[in-house]
N, C-alpha and C positions, 0 to 999 in steps of 0.2 A: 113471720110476724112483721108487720105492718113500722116502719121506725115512729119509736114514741118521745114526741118532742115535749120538754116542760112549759108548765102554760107561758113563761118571756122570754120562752124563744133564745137565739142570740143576738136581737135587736137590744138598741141601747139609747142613752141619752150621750152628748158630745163629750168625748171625755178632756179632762184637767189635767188627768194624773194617766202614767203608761202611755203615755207617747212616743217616749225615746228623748221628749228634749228635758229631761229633767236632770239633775243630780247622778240620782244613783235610778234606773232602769227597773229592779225591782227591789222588795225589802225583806218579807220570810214567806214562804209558798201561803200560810196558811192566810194572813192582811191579805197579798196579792189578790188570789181566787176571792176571796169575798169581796175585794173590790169591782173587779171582773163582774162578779153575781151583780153587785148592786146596780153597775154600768147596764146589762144587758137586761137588769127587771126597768130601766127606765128613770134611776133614782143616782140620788149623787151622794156619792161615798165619805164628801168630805166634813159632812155635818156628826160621824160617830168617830173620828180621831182622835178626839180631846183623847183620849187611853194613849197616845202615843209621848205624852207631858211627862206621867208619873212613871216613867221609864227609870229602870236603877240599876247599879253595879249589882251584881247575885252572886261575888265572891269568884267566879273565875269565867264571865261571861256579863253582856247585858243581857237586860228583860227581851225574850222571847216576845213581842207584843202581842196580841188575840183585841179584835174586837170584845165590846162587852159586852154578853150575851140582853141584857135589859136595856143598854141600847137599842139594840137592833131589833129588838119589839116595841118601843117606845116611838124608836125614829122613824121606820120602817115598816110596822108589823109582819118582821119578821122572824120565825121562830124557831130554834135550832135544838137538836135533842139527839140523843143518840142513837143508833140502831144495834140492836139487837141480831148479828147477824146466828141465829141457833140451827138455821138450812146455808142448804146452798147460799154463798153469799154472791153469786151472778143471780140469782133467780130474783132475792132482794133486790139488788139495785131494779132491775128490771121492770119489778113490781111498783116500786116506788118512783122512776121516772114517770111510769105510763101512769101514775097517779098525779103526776104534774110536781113531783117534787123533786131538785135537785139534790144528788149524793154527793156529800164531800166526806170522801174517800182516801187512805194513804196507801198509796199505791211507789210501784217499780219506775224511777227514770228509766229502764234499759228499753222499757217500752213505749218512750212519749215521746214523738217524731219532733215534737217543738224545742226539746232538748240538743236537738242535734246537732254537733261541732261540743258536748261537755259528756251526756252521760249518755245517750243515746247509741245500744249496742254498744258501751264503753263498759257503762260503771253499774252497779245497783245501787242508788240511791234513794231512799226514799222522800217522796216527795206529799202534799196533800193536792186531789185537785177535784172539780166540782163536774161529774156527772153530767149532763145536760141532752143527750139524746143515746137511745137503745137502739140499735135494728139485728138482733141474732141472726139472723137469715143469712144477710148479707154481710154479718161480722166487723160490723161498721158503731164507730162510738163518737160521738160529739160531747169533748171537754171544755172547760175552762182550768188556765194552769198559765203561771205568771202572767204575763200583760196579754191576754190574747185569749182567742177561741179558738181550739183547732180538732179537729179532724187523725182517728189514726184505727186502722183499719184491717183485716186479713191476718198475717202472722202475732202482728201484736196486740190484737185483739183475741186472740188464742191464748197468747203468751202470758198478757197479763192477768185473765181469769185466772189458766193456769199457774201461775204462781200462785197469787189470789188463795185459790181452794189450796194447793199442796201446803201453805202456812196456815191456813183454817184446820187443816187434818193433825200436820207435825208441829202446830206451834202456836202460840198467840193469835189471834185475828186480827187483820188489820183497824187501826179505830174508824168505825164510819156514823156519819152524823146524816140526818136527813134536814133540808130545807124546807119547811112550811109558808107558804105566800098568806099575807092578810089584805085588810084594806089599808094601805098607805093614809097614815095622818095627814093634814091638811099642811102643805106649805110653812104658813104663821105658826102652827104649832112645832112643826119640825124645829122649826129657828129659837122659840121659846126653852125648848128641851137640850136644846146643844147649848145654848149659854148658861146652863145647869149644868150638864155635865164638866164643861170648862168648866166653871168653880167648881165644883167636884176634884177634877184631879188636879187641878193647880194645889187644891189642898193637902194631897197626897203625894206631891212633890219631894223628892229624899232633904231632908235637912241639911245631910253630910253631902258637898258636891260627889255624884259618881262615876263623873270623867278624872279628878283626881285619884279616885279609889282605881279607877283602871288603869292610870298612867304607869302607877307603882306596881300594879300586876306587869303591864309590858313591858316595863325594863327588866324584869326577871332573866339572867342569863340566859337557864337552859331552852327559853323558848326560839334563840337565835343559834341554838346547837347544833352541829351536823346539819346544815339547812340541804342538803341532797339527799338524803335517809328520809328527813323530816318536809320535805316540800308538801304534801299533803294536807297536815297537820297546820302548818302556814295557812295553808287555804280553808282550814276548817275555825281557827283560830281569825283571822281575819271577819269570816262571813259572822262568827258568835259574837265578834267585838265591834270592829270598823263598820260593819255594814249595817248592823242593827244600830247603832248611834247615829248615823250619818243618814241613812234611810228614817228612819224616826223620826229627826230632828224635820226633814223633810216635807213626812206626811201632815207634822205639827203644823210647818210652813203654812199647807194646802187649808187646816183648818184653821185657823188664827184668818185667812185672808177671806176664808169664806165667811165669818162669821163678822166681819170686819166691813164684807159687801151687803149681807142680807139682814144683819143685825144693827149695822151705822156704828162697832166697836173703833175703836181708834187705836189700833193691833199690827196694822203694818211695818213697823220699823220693826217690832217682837218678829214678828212673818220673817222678815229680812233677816235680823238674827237667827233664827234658826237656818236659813240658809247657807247663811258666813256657815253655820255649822256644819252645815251638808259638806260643802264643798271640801271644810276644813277636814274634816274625816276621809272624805276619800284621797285627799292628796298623803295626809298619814298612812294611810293602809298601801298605798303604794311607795310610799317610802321605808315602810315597816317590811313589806316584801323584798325590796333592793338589802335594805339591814342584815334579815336574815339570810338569802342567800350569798352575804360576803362573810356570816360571821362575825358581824359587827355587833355590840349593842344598840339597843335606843330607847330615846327619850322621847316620849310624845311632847308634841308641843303644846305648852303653856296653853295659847291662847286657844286650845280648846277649854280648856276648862273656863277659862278666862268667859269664852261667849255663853257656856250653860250655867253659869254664874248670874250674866247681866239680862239673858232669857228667865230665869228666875224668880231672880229679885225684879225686873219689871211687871212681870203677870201678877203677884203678889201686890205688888204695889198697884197696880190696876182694879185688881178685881177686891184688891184687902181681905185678904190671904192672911 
């Protein structure tokens, strides 16, 4: 069989965001790949972020973030929906590439060569990543998965069906979603719809700061306990708390400045504050990691809370919230 590519390809528009000179490099598999998708259909990712504002404490992690599915039909006309995998779930994707639609699939890190130096032949991890070209023949698969498009091919092209079907048989199915292309709205009207959606989730903003609600989760002792049993855990604790705050805060960044350029808002210094916040976050999370493996406890610092306070209370006061 003939490799079946979706109709955008992995051409792109220049990207903003995933370059490597940012902050934090990535944010959670699933934002990432659809960023990717929206880079490689030609469209720019930063006008459906506003969902990265109304980000909250969830009681022993932050918000997981997700694009908003009406969004992304709105901004975009793009449509995402589930699939039903009830056959073979290699045959589906299959079917659905050569139909021109991207699969976003959760699939095995042991199989994703772009992994390699973390889970790659390491670990199983589960990961989400977006489909983008078929060739059975030649056993050959074209992804999208964190900042990149890659390629991975023969064994693990084996491998990860097979896993794939052996959890289709002994267990749950993997969740898989299909991508539907439409006709992309006009420019003006994109820009109309994002400074909607900002009010929108500025609205939904937590009341209760939830960098404080988290601070008080992190000084919990036992999460500095045994830090050699427990390194792991650190790493998992970190990516649900530090990295999702700090990457968020981030992506906020990227839309606050777009909306700022294409809109004439007057959002920059907010853009910036969310930054201080990016940065703030990752020098904690590396601080939180030294903490834990001496043993120590800790205190997150103040002035995180301190900047999603004045990120806040500024956008409310802008937009009259």
């Amino acid at each position: 069989m003939a490799e079946a590519l979706t109709t955008r390809g992995f051409c792109g528009s220049p990207r903003t965001m995933h370059t490597g000179s940012g902050v934090w490099e990535e944010s959670n598999c699933y934002l990432d790949v659809l960023i990717e998708l929206l880079y490689s259909s030609g469209l720019p990712p930063e006008p459906a972020l506003a969902v990265t504002l109304s980000a909250d404490w969830e009681g022993d992690q932050w918000t997981f973030c997700k694009f908003n599915d009406e969004d992304l039909r709105c901004l975009y006309a793009l449509d995402i929906q589930e699939l039903n995998p009830w056959d073979d779930l290699h045959d589906h994707v299959v079917t659905q590439v050569q139909s021109g639609h991207p699969v976003l699939i959760e699939v095995d890190s042991w199989f994703l060569p772009d992994t390699r130096g973390s889970a790659y032949h390491r670990a199983h991890v589960k990961t989400t990543i977006a489909v983008m070209s078929m060739d059975p023949a030649k056993g050959v698969m074209g992804y999208l998965h964190g900042t990149g498009a890659w390629t991975l091919q023969d064994a693990d092209y084996q491998g990860i069906w097979l896993r794939a079907a052996a959890l289709q048989q002994g267990a749950l199915p993997p969740y898989v979603e299909r991508v539907r292309y439409g006709n992309p709205v006009q420019p003006d009207d994109r820009v109309t719809y994002a400074m909607q959606a900002l009010q929108r989730e500025v609205a939904r903003m937590p009341q209760i700061n939830p960098v404080e609600q988290f601070a008080r989760f992190a000084a919990e002792p036992e999460l500095a306990a045994a830090p050699q049993q427990n390194l792991e855990r650190v790493h998992r604790f970190a990516f649900a708390t530090f990295r999702q705050i700090g990457s968020g805060a981030e992506l906020a960044s990227h839309h606050l400045r777009w909306l700022s350029s294409e809109a004439g808002l007057n959002l920059l210094d907010v853009s910036q504050t969310c930054i201080e916040l990016a940065r703030l976050a990752r020098a904690e999370q590396f601080r939180f990691a030294r903490c834990a493996s001496r043993g120590k406890p800790f205190v997150l610092s103040p002035l995180m809370a301190e900047l999603w306070d004045s990120m806040a209370r500024d956008l409310r006061n802008r937009l009259r919230v």
